[in-house]
N, C-alpha and C positions, 0 to 999 in steps of 0.2 A: 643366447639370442638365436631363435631361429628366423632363415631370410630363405627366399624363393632364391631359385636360379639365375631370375632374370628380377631387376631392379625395377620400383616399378618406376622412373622416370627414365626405363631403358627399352627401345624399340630395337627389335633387332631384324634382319634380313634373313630369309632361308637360308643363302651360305655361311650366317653367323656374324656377318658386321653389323656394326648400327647403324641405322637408316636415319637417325637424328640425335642429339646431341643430348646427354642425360647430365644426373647432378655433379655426376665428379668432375666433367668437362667444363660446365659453370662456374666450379667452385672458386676460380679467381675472382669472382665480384665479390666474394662474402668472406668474411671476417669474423673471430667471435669474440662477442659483446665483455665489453669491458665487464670486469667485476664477476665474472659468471667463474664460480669457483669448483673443481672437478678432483676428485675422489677417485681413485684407482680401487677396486674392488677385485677377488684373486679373479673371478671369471666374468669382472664387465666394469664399467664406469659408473661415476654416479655424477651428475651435472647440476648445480644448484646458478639458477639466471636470479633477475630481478624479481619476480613475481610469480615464476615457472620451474619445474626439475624435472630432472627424466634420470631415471635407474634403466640402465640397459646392461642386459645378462644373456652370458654365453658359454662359451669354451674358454679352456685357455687362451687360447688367443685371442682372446676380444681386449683384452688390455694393450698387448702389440699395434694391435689392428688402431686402436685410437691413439697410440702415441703415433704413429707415423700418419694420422690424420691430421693431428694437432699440430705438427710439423708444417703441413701443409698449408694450411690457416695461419701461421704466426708467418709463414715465410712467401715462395713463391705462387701459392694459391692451389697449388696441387697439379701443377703441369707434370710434374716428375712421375708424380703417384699417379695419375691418368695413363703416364704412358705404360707406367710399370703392368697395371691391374688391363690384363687381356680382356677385349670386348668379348661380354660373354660366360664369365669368369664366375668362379664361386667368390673369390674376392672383391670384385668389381662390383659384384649383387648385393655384399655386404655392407662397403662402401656406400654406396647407393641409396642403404635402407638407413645407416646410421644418419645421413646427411639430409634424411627423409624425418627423420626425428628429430634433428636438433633444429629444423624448419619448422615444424609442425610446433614448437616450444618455442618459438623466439628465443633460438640462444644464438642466431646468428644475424650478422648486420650487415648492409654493404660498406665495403671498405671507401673511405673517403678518400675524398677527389675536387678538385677544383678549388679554388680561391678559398672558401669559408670550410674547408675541409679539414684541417688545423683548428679551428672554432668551434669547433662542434666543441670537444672535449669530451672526458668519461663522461658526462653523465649524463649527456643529451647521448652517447652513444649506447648507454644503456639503457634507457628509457625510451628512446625516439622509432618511429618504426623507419625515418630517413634524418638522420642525424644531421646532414650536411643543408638540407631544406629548411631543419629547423631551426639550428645558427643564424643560417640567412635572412631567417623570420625575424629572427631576434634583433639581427644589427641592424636592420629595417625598419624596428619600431622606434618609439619614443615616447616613452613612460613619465606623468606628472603625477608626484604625490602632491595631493588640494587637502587643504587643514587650515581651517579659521585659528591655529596654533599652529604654523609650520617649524616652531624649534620646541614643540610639545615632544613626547616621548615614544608618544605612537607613529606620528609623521620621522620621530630621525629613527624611529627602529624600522620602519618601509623603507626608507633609504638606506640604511644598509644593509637591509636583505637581498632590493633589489642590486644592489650593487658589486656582495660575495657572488651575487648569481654572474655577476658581468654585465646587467642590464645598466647601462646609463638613465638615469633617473632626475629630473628639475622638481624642485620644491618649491609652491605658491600657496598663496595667504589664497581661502575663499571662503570672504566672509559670512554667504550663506549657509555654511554648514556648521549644525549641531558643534558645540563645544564637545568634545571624546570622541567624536567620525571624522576617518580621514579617508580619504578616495583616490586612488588607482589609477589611471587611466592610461593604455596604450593605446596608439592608434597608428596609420602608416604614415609617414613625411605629404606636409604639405594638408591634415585632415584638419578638419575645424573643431571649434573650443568644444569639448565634452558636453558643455550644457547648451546648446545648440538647438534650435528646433528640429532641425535634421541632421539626422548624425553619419558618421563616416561608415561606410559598409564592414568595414574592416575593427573599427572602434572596441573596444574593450575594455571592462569597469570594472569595479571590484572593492566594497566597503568595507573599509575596518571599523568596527564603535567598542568602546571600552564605558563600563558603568562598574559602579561601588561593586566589586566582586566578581562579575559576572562581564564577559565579552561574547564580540560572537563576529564572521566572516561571512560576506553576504555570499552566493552562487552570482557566478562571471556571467555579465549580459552588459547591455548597454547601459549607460550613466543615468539615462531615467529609470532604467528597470532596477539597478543597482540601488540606488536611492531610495526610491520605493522600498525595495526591500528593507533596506537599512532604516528606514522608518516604521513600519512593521514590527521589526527585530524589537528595534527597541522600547516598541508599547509593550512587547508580550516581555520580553524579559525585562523583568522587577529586579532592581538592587539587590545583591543578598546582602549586604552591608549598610549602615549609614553611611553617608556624604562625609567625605573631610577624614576618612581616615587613609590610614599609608597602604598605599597598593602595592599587591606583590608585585617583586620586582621582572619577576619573569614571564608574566600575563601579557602587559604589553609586547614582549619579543617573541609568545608565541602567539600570538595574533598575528602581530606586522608578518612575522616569516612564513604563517599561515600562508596568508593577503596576496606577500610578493608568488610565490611557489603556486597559487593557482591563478595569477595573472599570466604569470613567466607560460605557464602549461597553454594557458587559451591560444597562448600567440604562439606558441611553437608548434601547436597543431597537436598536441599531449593531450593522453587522458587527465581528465579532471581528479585530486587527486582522492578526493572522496569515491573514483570508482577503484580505487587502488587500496584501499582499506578490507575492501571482500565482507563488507557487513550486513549479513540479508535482512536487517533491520531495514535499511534502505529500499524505499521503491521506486525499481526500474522505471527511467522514462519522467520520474521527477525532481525537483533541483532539490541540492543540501548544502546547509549553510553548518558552518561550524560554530559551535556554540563551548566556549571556554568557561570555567567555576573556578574559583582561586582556591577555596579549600573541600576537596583537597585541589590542588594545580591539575588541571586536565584541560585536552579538550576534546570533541569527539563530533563528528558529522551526525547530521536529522534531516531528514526528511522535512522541505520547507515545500508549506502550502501558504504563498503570503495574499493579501486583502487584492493586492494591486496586480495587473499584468499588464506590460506593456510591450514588450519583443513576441516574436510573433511564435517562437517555440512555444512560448509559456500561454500564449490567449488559446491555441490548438487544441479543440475540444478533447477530453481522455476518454477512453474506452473505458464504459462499462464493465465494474462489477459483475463478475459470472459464478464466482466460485465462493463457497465459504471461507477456503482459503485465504482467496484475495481479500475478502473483506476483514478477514480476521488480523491479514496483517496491514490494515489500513486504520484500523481502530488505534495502533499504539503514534499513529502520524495524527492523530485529531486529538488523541489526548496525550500526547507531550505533556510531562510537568512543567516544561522550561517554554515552549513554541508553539503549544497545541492549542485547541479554541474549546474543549470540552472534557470535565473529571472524568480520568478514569477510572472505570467500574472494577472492582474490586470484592471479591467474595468476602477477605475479613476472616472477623468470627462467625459470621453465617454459617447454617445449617448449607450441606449439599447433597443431603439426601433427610427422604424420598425425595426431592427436587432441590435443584441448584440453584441458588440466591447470588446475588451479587448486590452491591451498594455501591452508589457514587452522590454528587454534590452536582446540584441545578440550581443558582444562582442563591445557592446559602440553604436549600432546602435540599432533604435528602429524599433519592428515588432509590426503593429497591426493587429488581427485576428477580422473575427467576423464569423455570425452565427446566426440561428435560437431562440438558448438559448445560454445563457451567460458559461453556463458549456461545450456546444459543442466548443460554442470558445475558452474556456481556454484546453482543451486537442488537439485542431489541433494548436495551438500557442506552447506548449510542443513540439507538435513534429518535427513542422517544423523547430522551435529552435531547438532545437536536430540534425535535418540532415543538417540545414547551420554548425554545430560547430563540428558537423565530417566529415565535407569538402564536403559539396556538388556542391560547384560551380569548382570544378576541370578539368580538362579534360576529354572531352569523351561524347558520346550521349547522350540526354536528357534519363533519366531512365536505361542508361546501365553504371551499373559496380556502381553507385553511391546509399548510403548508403539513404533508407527509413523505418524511423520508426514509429510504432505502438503499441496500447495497445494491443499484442496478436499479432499471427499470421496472424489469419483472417483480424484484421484489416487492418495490416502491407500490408499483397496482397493482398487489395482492392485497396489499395493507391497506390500501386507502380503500378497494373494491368489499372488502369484507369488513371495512368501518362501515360504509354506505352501506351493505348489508342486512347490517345489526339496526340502522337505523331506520331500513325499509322491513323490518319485519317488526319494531316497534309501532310503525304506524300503522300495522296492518293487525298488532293487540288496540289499535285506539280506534278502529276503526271498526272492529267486533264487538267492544266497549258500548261503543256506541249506537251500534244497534241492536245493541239486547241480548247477542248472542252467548250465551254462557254453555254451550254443550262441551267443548275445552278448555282447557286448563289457560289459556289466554286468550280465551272468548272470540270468538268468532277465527280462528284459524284450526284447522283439519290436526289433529296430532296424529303421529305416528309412532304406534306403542315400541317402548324399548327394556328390557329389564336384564340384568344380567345374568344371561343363562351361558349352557355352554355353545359355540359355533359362534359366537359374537369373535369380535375384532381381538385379539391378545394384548393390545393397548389399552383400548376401552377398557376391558377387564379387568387390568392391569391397575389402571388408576382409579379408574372406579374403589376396587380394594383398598388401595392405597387412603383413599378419602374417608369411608364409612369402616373398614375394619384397622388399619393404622394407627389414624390419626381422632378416627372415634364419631366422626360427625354425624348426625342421623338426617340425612339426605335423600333426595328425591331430583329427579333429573326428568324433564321434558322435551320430546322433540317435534317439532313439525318442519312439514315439507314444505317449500314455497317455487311452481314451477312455473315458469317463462311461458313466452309467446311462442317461442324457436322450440321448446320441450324440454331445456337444458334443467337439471335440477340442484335445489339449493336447499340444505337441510342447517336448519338452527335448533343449538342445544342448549339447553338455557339450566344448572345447578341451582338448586334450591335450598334449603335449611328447613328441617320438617318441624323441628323442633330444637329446643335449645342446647347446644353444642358446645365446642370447645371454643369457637369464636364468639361467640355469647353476646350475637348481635344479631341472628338471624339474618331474613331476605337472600337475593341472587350472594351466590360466592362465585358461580364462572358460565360465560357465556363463550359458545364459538359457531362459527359460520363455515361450513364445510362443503367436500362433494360428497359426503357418505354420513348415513347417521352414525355410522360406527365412529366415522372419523370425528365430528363432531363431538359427540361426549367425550369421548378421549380428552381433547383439546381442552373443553368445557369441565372436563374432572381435574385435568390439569393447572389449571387457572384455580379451581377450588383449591386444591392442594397449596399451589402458592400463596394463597390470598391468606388461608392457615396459618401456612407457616411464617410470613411475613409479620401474622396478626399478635403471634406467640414471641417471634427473635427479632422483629423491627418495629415495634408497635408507634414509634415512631416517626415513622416514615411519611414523607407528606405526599409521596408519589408513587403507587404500584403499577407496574407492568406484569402483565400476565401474556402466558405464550401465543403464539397464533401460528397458522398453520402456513401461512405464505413462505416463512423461510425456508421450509420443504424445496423450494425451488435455486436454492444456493447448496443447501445439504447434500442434495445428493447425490450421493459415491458412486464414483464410474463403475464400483466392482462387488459385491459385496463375498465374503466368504459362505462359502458351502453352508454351513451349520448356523448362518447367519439368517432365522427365520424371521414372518411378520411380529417377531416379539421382540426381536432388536431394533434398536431404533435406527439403527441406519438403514434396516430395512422396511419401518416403517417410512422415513422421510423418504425412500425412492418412489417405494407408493404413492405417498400421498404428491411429490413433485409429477409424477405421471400422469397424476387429473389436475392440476393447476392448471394449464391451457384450458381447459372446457368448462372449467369452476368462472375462472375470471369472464369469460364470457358469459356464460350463463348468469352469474354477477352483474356486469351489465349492465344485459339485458333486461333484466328484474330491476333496475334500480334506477335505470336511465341516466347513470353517474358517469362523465368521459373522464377519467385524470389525464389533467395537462401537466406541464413545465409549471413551475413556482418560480419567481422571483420576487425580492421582497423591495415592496412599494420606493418611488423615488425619495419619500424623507426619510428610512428607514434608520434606523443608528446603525452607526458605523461597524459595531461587534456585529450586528445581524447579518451585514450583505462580507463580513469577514469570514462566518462561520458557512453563510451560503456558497461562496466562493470555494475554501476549503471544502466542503462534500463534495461540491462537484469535481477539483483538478484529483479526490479521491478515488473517483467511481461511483461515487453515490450519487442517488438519484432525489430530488424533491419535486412531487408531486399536488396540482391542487385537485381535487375533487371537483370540478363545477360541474355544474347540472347542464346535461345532453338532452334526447328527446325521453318523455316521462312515459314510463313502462308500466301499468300498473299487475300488481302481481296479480299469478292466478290461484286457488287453492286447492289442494285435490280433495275425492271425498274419500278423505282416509277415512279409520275406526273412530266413531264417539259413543 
């Protein structure tokens, strides 16, 4: 190990003394944490804490150097060793820097003091960031296990968990609650009854429920919010067994021990112990409930988005979806097998190339998505499940009043702005229609010729190929312009079927709505290519999603590599995420569509404003389309 001259918690004076007091002088308040087990190595130590290690490497003498630290620590605190090690000193720096590291790793604790200093014990001492505080938390409180069965087996296995732990615990009959839930409750001397219409500042809940195979431990909040939850849990978790058979016997004792261990943690000021598992399944900033399976015997923390909030952590609006990232790992907290509110999309036997398919389950009916990558397809399959199961095939205009969602804002009016879109450049083929105008390919709007030569987009081109020399279809692709009041411009590409194909149904195979016509057939090829491949490996599928260009603004990559041209897709999604801002508005503009906030109407069923609930504590965003002030498009005089 190498160490500066001077420690850094060492201020020293021109003639060399210290002007103030550094760590080895301190070192009488700290002690090291019970259980932290230590390795002698030939030229340094190794330190293994609770949750923490540190390998520290040196000379020979670094092994010296920590046993006569250790010395220090176990006995008078390092008075001796302070006098010994000269202010200034190569030793003292060393000293210094070691004590600088086993700080920095919680491997050391203050030594206890005072009345309840004896209380602590190991393992609030190894645990606790002040042990002797958290004792005194503990003998302070008063814990009621409530069970409409209080000599059930879940209610006496809470009792004696909390009990090895040292918590004194009272057992009460409450016969509101579910047969298989039992309830927790700490709170300080003198707080009133848990179910209270106002509850104790200090109060704290925590439900156990046991069902035919399957348990689960709510996230520590207050007795209403605990409840809640615990009603929740148990809609979404289904029996894995029939009723009336023999339950494992160690299900119930690791539930209760669960139960007690994160009650005991809320009140001693402990992390929760689901931040203690280190599982980046879980998302920061949201609660986790533990969810138990008898066979095999486990249990294991999720990420809980439940229907109800009622503690004021959990009502606290969440931040916005920004990243593909984020939303990519928010998709496995909405589709839980066991707690989620929507099927996970799943590739399967799907093809994933030319394009990436994915399959999932929409209330008994199958949607399959696809996409460029196999991850773009699983978050437009998320979402579009999502707005079929909060009603979107209801009454009312294509994009108005009906609920679209997204990872984020941004996304959310991409999606709904380039539905609106599609819909305003339909009215404006009906509206050519209608008066007569046939000089274009959808009558009365301006086209602007496109064909695939070379100096086109490397994507267009791309997929373009993909579609007429791959997969065989003998296709035709149309684009026209449609441009604003403010000048911003909007280009629709609309895939056609010339003649009979491999989909052997003619009409549109892919539309999209873009800031470039390059970009649009791209999109627009892409959509064909899926709608193919679905038509050939999912033929029955009752629901297709086809790409869109809005996710562009969650893709894209802070960085891309060198050799990473417009023919990569991550460099095509930076591009196209760099005209999103001016698309969306000139969108619009053109459409007169404002998306708001969605929320689903007061009779709503109860799965709807569940699943709306969950998007949103995800980061997702749902959006309604309603109609702003009406923009009517302008047309340029392209080529006819």
């Amino acid at each position: 190990m190498t160490v500066d001259q001077a420690g850094p918690d060492t201020a020293t004076s021109p003639e060399g003394e210290r002007a103030t007091p550094d760590a080895l002088d301190s070192l009488g308040r700290w002690t090291l944490r019970p259980g932290v087990s230590v390795t002698v190595l030939p030229h340094g130590v190794h330190l293994r804490g609770w949750i923490t290690s540190v390998t520290l490497e040196g000379g020979a003498g670094l092994p010296v150097l920590w046993g006569r630290l250790a010395e220090a620590l176990a006995g008078d605190g390092g008075a001796e060793l302070a006098r010994a090690a000269v202010a200034g000193s190569p030793l003292r720096a060393a000293l210094v820097t070691v004590i600088g590291q086993l700080h920095d790793h919680d491997l050391l604790v203050e030594r206890p003091a005072g009345e309840n200093g004896d209380a602590a014990g190991p393992w609030l001492g190894a645990v606790a960031d002040r042990p002797t505080q958290a004792a005194a938390a503990l003998i302070r409180s008063r814990v009621r296990v409530l069970a409409a069965r209080p000599d059930g087996p879940l209610a006496r296995a809470a009792a004696r968990a909390l009990d090895r732990a040292g918590v004194r615990a009272a057992t009460a009959e409450a016969a509101d609650l579910p047969d298989g839930q039992v309830v927790l409750v700490a709170a300080g001397p003198g707080g009133p009854s848990p179910f209270a219409a106002e509850q104790d500042a200090e109060e704290r809940a925590v439900v156990v429920g046991l069902r035919p195979g399957v348990g689960f431990v709510t996230p520590v909040g207050s007795a209403r919010q605990a409840r809640a939850d615990a009603d929740g849990l148990a809609d979404r978790l289904r029996p894995r067994e029939a009723p009336g058979g023999a339950e494992h016997p160690g299900l119930p004792a690791l539930l209760a021990s669960s139960a007690a261990q994160r009650l005991i943690c809320a009140v001693a000021g402990l992390r929760d112990p689901s931040a203690e598992a280190g599982d980046a399944r879980l998302i920061p900033g949201l609660p986790a409930a533990l969810v138990a399976e008898r066979e095999p015997l486990r249990g294991e923390y999720r990420t809980w988005v439940g229907p109800v909030l009622v503690d004021a952590d959990r009502v606290r609006p969440r931040a916005d979806v920004r990243t593909l990232t984020e939303a990519l790992a928010r998709i496995p907290v909405l589709t839980d097998r066991l707690a989620g509110v929507l099927d996970e999309p799943d590739p399967g036997a799907l093809p994933q190339l030319p394009a990436a398919l994915v399959r999932s389950s929409v209330a008994g009916e199958v949607l399959v998505s696809g996409s460029a990558r196999a991850d773009l397809a699983r978050l437009e399959a998320v979402c579009r499940a999502a707005e079929l199961l909060l009603r979107e095939g209801e009454s009312g205009l294509e994009g108005e009043g009906r609920p679209v969602v997204g990872a984020g804002a941004v996304h959310a009016c991409g999606r709904a702005l380039r539905r609106a879109g599609a819909g305003a450049r339909a009215a404006v083929r009906q509206q050519g229609a209608r008066a007569g105008d046939t000089a274009g390919p959808f009558g009365g709007a301006a086209p602007v010729p496109w064909s695939p030569e070379p100096g086109r987009h490397p994507q267009a081109l791309h997929w373009w190929s993909v579609l007429v020399r791959r997969l065989g279809v003998d296709a035709d692709v149309a684009v026209s312009r449609l441009d604003t009041v403010g000048g911003g411009a909007v280009f629709h590409a609309e895939v056609q079927v010339q003649a009979q194909g491999r989909t052997a149904t003619g009409g549109v195979l892919g539309t999209a709505v873009e800031a470039s016509a390059d970009e649009a057939v791209a999109l627009a090829a892409l959509s064909a290519v899926v709608r193919v491949q679905a038509a050939a490996d999912a033929p029955h599928a009752r629901h297709l999603v086809t790409p869109g260009g809005a996710v562009a603004s969650l893709a894209r990559p802070e960085a891309t590599a060198p050799w990473e041209d417009a023919g990569w897709t991550t460099a095509w999604l930076a591009e196209s995420a760099a005209r999103e801002p001016e698309l969306q508005e000139a969108l619009a503009a053109l459409t007169g569509w404002s998306p708001q906030p969605w929320e689903p109407p007061a009779d709503a069923h109860a799965d709807v404003r569940a699943l709306w609930s969950a998007l949103r504590q995800c980061g997702f965003s749902v959006l309604s389309a309603r109609p702003g002030h009406r923009t009517h498009p302008t047309l340029t005089e392209g080529s006819r």
